[in-house]
N, C-alpha and C positions, 0 to 999 in steps of 0.2 A: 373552317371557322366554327366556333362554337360559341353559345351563346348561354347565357345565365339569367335567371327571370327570380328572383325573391318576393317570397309575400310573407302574411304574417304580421307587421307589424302595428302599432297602436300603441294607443294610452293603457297603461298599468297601477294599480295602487301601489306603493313598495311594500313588500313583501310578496307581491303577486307573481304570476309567470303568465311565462308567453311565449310560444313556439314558432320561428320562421322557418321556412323551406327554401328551398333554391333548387328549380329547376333546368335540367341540364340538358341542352339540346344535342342532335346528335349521336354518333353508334360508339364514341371513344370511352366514354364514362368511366370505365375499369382499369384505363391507362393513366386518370388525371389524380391526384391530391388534392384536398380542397382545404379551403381555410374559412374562417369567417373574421372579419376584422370590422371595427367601428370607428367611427368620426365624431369625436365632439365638437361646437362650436369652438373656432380660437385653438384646439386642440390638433397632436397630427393624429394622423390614421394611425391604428395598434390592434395588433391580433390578442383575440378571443378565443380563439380555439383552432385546432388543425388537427385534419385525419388523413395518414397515408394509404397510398394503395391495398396495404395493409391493414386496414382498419384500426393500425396504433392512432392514439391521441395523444394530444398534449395542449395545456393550458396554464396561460399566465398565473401566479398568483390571484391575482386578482378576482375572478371569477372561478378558478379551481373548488369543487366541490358543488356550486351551484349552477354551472353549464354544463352541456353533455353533447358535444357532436356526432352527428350520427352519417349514415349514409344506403342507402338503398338501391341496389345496381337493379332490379326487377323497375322500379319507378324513375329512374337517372334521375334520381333526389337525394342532398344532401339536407342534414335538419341539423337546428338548434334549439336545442331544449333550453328555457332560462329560466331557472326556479329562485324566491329570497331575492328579489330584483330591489336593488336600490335607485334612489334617483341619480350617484355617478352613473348610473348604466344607461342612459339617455342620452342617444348619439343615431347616427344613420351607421347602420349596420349593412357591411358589404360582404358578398359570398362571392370568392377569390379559385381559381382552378388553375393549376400551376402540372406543366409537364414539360423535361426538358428545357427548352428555351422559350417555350409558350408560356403565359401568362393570361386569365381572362378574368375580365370582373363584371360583377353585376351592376342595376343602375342603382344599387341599394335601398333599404327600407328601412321608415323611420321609427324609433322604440323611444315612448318618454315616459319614465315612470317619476309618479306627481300622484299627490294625494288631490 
């Protein structure tokens, strides 16, 4: 079983940033892919960013350019860098661990950017 724990998140001005974490329990860390994905009200869930075993990325439109996932096998931490943060970008932000046929997600953490 693995477990995911995200912190980080808060009130923003727009244009501000803000960095969440997601900690990764556990000795597999270097076997999983991780994603980050968010929740608006009334909205469904949608990915934000994703990093392979390999440390490729990839990103929506959307946030392209001003997100940056990251990942740290020394701390079993994945990060989200969020820089230029609009008010669309306020939603409960979920950090996603996907291998094979496993699937794990975190309780997620909330980001509202509000002047």
């Amino acid at each position: 079983q693995v477990q995911l724990e995200e912190s980080g998140g808060g009130l923003v001005q727009p244009g501000g940033s803000l960095g969440l974490s997601c900690a990764v329990s556990g000795s597999r860390f270097s076997t999983f892919a991780f994603a980050w994905y968010r929740q608006a009200p009334g909205k469904q869930r949608e990915l934000v960013a994703h990093i392979s075993t390999r440390d490729t990325t990839t990103y929506p439109d959307s946030v392209k350019g001003r997100f940056t996932i990251s990942r740290d096998s020394a701390k079993n931490t994945v990060y989200l860098q969020m820089n230029s943060l609009k008010p669309e970008d306020t939603a409960v932000y979920y950090c996603n661990a996907a291998a094979f046929n496993e699937f794990y997600w975190g309780q997620g953490t909330q980001v509202t950017v509000s002047s």
